[in-house]
Backbone as ProteinMPNN parsed JSONL, in Angstrom:
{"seq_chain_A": "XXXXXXXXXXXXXXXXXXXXXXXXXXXXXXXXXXXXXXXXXXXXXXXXXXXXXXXXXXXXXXXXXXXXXXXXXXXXXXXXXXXXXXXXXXXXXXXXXXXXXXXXXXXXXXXXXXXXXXXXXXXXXXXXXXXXXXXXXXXXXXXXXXXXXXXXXXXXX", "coords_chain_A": {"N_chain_A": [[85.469, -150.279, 5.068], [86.591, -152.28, 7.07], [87.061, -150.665, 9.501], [84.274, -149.627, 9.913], [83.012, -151.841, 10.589], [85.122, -152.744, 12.788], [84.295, -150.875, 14.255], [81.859, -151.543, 15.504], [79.507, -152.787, 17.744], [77.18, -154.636, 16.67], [75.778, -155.504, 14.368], [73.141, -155.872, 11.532], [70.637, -157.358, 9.723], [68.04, -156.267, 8.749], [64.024, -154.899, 8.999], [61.695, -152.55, 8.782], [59.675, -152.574, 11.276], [57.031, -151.271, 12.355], [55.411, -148.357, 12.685], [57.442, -145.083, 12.124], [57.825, -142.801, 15.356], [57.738, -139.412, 16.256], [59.922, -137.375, 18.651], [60.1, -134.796, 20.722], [62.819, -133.158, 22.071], [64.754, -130.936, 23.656], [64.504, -129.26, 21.922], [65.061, -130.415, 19.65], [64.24, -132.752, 17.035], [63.495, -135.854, 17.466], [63.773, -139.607, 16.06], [61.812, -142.542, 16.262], [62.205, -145.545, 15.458], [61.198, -148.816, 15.539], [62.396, -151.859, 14.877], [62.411, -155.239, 13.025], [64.678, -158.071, 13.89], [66.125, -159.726, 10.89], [68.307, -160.855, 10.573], [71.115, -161.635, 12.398], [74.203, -160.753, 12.475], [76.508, -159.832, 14.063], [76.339, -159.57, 17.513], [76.177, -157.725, 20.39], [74.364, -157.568, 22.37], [71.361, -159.132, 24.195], [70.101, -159.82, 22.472], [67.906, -161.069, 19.519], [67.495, -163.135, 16.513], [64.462, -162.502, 14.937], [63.655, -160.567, 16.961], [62.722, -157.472, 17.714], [64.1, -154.203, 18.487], [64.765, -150.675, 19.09], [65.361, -148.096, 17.1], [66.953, -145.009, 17.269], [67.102, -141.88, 15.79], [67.249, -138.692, 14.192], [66.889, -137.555, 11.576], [68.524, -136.363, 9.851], [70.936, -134.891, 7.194], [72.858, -136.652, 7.286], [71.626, -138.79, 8.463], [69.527, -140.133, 7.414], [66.146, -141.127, 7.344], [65.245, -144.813, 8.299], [63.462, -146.374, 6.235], [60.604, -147.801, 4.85], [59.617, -151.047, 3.487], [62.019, -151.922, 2.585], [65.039, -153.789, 2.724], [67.212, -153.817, 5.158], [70.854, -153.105, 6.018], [72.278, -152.47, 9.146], [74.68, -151.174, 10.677], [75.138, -150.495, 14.252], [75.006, -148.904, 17.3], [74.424, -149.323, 20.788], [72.647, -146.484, 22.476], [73.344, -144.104, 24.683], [72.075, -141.81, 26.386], [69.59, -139.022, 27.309], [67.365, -138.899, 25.829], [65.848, -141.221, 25.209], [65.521, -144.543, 26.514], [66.705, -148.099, 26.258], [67.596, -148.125, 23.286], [68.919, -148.174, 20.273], [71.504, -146.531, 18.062], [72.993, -145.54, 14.89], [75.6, -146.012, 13.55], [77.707, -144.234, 12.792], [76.648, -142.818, 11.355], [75.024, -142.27, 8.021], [77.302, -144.003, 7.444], [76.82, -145.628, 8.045], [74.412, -147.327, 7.526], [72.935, -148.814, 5.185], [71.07, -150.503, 1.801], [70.079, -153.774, 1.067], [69.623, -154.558, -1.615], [67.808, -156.107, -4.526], [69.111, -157.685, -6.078], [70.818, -159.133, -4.507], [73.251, -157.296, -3.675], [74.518, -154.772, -1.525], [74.205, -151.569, -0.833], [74.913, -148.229, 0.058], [72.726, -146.238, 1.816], [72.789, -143.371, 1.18], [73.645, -143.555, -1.921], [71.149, -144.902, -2.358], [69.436, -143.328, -2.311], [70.259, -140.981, -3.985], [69.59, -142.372, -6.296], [67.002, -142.245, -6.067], [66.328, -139.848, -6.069], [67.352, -138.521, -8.202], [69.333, -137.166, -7.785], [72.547, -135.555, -9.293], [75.866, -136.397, -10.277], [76.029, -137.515, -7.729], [77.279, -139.599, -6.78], [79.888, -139.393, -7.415], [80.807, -137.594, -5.611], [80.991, -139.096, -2.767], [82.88, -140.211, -0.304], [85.074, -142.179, 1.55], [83.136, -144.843, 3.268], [81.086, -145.112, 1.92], [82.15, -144.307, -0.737], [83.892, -146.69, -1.467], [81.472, -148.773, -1.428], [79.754, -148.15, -3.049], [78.942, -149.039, -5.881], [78.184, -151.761, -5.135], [78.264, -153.909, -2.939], [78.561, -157.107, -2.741], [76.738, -159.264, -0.353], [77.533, -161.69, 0.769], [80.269, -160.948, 0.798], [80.497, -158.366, 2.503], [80.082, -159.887, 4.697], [81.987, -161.906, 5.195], [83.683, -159.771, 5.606], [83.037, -158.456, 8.249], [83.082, -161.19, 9.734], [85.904, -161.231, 10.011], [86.545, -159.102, 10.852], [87.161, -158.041, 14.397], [85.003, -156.832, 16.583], [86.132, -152.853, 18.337], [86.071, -152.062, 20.888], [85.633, -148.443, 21.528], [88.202, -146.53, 23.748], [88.12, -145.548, 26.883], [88.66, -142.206, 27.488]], "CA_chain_A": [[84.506, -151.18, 5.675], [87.063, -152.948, 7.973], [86.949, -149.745, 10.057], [83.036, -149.137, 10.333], [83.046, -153.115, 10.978], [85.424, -152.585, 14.085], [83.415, -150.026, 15.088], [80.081, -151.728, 15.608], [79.332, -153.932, 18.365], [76.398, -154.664, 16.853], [75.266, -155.363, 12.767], [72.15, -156.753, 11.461], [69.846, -157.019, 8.187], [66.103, -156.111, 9.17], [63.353, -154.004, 8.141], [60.739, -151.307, 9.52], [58.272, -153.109, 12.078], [56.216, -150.4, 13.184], [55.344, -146.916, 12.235], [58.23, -144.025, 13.258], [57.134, -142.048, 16.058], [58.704, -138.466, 16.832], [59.324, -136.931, 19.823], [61.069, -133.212, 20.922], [63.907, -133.023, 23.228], [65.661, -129.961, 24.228], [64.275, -128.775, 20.744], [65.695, -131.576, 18.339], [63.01, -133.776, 16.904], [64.165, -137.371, 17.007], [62.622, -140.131, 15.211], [62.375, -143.243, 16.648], [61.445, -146.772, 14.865], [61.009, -150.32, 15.648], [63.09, -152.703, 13.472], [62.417, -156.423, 13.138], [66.277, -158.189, 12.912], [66.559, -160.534, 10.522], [69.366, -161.585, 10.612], [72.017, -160.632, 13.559], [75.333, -160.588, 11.749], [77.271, -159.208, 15.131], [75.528, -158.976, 18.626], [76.557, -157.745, 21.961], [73.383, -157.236, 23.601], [70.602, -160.036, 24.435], [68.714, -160.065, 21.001], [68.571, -162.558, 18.805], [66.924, -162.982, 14.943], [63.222, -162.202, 15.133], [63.49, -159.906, 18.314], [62.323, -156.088, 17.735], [64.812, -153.017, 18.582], [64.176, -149.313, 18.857], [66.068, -147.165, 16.424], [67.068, -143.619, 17.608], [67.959, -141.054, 14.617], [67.473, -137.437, 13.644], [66.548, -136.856, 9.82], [69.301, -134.632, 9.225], [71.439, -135.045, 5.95], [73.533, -137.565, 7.65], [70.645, -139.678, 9.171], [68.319, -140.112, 6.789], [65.264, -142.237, 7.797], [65.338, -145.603, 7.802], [62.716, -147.072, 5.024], [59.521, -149.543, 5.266], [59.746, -152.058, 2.648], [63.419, -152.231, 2.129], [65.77, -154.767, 3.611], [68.554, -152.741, 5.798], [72.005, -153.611, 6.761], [72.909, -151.725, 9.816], [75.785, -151.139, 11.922], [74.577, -150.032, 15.537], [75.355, -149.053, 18.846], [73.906, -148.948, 21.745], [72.195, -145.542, 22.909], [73.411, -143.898, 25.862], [71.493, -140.971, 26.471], [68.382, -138.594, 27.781], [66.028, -139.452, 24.612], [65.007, -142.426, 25.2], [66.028, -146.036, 27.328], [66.942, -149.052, 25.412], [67.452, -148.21, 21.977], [70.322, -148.188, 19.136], [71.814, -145.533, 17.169], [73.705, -146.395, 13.125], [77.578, -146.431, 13.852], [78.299, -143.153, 11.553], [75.01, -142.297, 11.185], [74.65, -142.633, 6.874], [78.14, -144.721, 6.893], [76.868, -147.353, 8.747], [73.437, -147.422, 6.961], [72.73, -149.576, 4.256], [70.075, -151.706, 1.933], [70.452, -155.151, 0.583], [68.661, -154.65, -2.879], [67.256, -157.324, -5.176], [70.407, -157.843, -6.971], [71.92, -159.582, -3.46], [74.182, -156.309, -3.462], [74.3, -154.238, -0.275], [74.353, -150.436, -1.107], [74.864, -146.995, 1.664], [72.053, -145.63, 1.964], [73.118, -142.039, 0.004], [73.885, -144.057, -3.279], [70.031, -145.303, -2.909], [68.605, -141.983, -2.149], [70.478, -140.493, -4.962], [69.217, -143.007, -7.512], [65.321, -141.629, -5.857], [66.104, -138.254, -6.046], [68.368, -138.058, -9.802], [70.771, -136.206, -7.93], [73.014, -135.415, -10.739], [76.828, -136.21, -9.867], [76.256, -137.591, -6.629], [78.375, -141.297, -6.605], [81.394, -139.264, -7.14], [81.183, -136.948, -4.238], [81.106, -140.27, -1.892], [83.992, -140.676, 0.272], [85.312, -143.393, 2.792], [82.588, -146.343, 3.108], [80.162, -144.934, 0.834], [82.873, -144.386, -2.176], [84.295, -148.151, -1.281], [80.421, -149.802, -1.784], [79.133, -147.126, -4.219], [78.498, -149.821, -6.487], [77.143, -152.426, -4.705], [79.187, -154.919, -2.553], [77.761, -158.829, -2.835], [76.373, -159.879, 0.766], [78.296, -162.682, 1.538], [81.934, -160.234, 0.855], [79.975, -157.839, 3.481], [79.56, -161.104, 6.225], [83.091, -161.946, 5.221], [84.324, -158.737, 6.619], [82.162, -158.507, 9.637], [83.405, -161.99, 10.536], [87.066, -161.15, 9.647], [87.091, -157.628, 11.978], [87.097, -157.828, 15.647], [84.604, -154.981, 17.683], [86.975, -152.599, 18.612], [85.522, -150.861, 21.89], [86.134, -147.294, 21.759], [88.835, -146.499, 24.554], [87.945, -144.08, 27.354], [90.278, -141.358, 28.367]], "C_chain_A": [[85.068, -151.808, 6.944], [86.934, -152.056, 9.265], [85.619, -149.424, 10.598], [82.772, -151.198, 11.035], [83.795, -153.189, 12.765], [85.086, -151.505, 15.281], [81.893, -149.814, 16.006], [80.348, -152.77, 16.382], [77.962, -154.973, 18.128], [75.35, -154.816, 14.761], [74.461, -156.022, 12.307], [71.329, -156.956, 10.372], [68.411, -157.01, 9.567], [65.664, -155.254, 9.023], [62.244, -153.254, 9.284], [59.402, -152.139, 10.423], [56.739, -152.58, 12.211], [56.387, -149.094, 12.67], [56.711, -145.689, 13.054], [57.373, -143.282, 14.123], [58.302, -140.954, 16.396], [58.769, -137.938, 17.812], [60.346, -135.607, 19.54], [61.384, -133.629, 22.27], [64.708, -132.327, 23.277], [65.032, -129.332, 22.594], [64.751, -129.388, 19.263], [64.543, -132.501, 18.405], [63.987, -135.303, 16.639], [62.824, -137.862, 17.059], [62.979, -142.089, 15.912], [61.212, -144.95, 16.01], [62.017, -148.033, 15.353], [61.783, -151.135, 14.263], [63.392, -154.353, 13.956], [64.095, -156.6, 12.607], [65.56, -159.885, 12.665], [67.16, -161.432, 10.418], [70.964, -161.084, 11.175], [73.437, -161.281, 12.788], [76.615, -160.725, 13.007], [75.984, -159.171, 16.017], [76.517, -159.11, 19.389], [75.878, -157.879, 22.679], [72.648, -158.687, 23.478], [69.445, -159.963, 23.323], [68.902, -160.593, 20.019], [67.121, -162.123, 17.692], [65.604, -162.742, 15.489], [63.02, -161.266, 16.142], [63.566, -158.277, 17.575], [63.299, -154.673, 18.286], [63.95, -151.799, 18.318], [65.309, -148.785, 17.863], [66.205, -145.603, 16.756], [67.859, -143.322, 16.151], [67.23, -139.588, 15.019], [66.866, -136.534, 12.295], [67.343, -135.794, 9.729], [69.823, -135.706, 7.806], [72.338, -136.289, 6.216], [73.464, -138.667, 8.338], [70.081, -139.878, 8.52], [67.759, -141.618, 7.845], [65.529, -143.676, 7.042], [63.778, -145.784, 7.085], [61.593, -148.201, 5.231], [59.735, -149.63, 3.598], [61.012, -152.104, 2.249], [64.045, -153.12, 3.333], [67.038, -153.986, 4.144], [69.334, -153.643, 6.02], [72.22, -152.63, 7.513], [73.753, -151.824, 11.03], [75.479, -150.503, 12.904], [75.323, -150.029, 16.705], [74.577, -148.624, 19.859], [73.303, -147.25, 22.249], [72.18, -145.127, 24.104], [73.456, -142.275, 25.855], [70.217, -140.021, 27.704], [66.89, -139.086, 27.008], [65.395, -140.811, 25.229], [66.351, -143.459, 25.82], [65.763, -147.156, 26.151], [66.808, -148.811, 23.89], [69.172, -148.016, 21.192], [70.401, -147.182, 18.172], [72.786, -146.228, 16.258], [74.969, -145.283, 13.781], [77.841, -145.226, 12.634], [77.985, -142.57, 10.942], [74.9, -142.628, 9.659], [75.643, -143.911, 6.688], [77.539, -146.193, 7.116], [75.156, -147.708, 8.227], [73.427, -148.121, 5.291], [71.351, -150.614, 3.043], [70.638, -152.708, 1.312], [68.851, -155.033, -0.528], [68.621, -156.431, -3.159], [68.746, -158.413, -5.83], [71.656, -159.221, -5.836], [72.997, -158.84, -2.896], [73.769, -155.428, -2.331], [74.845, -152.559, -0.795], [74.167, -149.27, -0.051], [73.445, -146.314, 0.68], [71.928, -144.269, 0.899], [73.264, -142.713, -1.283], [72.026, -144.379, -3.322], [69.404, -144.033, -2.708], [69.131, -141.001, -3.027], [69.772, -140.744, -6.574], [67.496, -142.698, -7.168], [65.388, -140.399, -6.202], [66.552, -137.593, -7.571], [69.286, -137.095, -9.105], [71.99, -136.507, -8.863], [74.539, -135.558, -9.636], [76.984, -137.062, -8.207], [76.979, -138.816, -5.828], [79.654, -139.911, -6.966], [81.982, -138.095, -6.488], [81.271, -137.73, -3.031], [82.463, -140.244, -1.459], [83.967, -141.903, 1.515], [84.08, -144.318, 2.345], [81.399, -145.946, 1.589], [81.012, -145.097, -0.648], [83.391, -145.657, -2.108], [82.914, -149.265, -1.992], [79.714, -149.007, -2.739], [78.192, -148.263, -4.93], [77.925, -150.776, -6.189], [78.54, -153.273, -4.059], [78.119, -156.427, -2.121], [77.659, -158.995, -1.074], [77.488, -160.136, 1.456], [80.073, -161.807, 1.335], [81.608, -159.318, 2.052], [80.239, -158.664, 4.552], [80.891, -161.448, 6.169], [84.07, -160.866, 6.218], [83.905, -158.515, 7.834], [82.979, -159.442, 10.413], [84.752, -161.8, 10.809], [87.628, -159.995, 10.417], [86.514, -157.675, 12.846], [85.558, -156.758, 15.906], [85.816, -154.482, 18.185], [86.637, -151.619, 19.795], [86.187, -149.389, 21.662], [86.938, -147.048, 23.242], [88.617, -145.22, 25.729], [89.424, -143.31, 28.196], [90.685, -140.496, 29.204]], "O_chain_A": [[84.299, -151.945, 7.896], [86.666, -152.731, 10.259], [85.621, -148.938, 11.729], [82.244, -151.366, 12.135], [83.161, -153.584, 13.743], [85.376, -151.337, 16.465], [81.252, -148.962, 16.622], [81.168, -153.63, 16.062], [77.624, -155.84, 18.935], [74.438, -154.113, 14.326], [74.759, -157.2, 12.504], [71.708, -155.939, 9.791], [68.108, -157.509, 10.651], [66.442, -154.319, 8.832], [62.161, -153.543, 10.478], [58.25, -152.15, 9.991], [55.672, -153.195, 12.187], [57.482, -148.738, 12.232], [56.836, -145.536, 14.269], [56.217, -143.074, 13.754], [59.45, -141.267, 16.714], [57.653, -137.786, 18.309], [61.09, -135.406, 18.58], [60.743, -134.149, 23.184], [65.784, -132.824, 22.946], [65.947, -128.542, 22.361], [64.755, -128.882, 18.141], [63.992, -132.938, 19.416], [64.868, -135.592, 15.829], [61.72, -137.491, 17.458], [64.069, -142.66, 15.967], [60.021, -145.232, 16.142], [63.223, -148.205, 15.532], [61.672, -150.953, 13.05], [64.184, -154.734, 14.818], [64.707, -156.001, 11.722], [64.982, -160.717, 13.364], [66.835, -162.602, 10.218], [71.761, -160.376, 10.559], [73.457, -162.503, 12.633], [77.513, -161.561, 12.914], [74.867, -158.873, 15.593], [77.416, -159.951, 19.407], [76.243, -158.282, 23.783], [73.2, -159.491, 22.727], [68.221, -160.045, 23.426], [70.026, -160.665, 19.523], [66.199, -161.32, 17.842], [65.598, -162.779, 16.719], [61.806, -161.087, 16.241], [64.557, -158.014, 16.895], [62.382, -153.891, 18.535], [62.903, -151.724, 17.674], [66.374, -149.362, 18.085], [65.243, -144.965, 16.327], [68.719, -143.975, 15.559], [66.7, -139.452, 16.122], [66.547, -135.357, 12.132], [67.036, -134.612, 9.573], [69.366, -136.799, 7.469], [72.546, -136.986, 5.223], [74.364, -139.391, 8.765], [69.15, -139.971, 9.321], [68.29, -142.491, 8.532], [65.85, -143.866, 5.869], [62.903, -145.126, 7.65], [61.798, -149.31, 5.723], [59.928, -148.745, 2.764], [61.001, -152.495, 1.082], [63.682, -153.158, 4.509], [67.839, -153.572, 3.307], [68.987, -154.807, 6.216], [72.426, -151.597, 6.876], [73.534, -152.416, 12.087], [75.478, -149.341, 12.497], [76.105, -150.902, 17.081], [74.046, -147.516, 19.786], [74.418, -146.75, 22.402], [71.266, -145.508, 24.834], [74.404, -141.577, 25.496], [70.074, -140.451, 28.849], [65.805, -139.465, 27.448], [64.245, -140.96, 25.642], [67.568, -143.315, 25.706], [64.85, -147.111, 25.327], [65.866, -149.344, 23.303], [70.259, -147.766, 21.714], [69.427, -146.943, 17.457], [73.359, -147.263, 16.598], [75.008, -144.157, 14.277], [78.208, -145.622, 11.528], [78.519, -141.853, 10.096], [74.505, -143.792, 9.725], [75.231, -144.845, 6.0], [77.697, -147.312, 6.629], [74.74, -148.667, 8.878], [74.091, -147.616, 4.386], [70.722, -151.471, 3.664], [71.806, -152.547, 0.96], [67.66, -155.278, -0.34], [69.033, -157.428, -2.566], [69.015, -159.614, -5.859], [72.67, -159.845, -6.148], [73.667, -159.265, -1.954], [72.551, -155.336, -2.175], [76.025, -152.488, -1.14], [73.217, -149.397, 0.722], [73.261, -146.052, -0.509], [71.101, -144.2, -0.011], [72.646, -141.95, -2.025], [71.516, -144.066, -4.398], [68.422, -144.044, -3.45], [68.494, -139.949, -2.958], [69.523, -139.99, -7.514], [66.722, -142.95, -8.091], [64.39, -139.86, -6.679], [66.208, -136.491, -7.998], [69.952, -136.288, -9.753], [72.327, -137.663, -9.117], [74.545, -135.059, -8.511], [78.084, -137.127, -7.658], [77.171, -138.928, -4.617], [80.389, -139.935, -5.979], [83.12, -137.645, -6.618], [81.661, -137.068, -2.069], [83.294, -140.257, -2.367], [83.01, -142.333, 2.16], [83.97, -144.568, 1.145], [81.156, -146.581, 0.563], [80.627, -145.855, -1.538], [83.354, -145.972, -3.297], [83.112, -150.208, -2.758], [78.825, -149.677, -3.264], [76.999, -148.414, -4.667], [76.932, -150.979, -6.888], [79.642, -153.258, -4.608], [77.182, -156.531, -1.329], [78.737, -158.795, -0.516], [78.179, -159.499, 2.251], [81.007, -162.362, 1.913], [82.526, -159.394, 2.869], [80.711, -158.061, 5.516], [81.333, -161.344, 7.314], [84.839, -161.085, 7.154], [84.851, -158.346, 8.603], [83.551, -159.081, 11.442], [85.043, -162.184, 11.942], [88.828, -159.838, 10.64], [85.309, -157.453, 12.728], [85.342, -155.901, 15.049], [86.668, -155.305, 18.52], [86.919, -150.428, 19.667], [87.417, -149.358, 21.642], [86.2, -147.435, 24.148], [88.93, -144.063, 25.448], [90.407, -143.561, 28.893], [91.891, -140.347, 29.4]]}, "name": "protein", "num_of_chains": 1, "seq": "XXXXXXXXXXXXXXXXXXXXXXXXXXXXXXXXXXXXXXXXXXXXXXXXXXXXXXXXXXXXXXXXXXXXXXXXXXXXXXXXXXXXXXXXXXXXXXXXXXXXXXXXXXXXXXXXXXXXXXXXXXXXXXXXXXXXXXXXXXXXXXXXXXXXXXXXXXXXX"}
């Protein structure tokens, strides 16, 4: 976690605003949704709680879509691209994806789309952040670490 934490300039709870819309580019369909933040955890950019974001993803196996009616935690970065102007891409694409169930526990994304699907076996093929929160990690130990690890700009070379 300390690792996907110093990797994000950018972490937030909030949920699906607006319908996805897809577009084609160079022959890759990206998917791109609106996401009310909640609650800004980490910011770099000029957006603050209640303020709207674009979401850039993919739907591959390592993107899944983000979710209407679930509460997300996600780690983000900025989008610097052809696709699309002003929007944010998830820091690791599934790693940095998350929800904040009922329970107050914050779970990756693949652990909740396992428990939809009955994939059989599939918590103990999890590695790195996913095998760390498998089980659920309490909120406030989540906001703990956030506050507790720097951003760590990536270095250019």
């Amino acid at each position: 976690m300390d690792e996907l934490s110093a990797s994000s300039p950018f972490v937030i709870s909030g949920s699906v605003a607006d319908d996805t819309e897809s577009i084609v580019y160079n022959d890759v369909t990206f998917h791109i949704t609106k996401i009310t933040i909640n609650k800004l955890y980490r910011g770099m950019d000029s957006v603050s709680e209640g303020d709207t974001i674009t979401l850039l993803q993919t739907d591959i196996l390592e993107d899944p879509l983000v979710e209407e009616r679930k509460e997300l935690i996600l780690f983000l970065k900025k989008y610097q691209g052809p696709v699309i102007d002003n929007a944010y891409r998830i820091v690791g694409l599934k790693q940095g994806h998350f929800t904040l169930n009922s329970d107050g526990k914050v779970y990756p994304i693949s652990v909740n789309l396992a428990k939809s699907s009955h994939a059989k076996d599939r918590e103990s093929s999890l590695v790195g952040v996913e095998a760390e929160t498998a089980s659920g990690i309490p909120l406030e130990e989540l906001v703990e670490i956030i506050d507790s690890t720097s951003y760590n700009p990536p270095q250019n070379r």
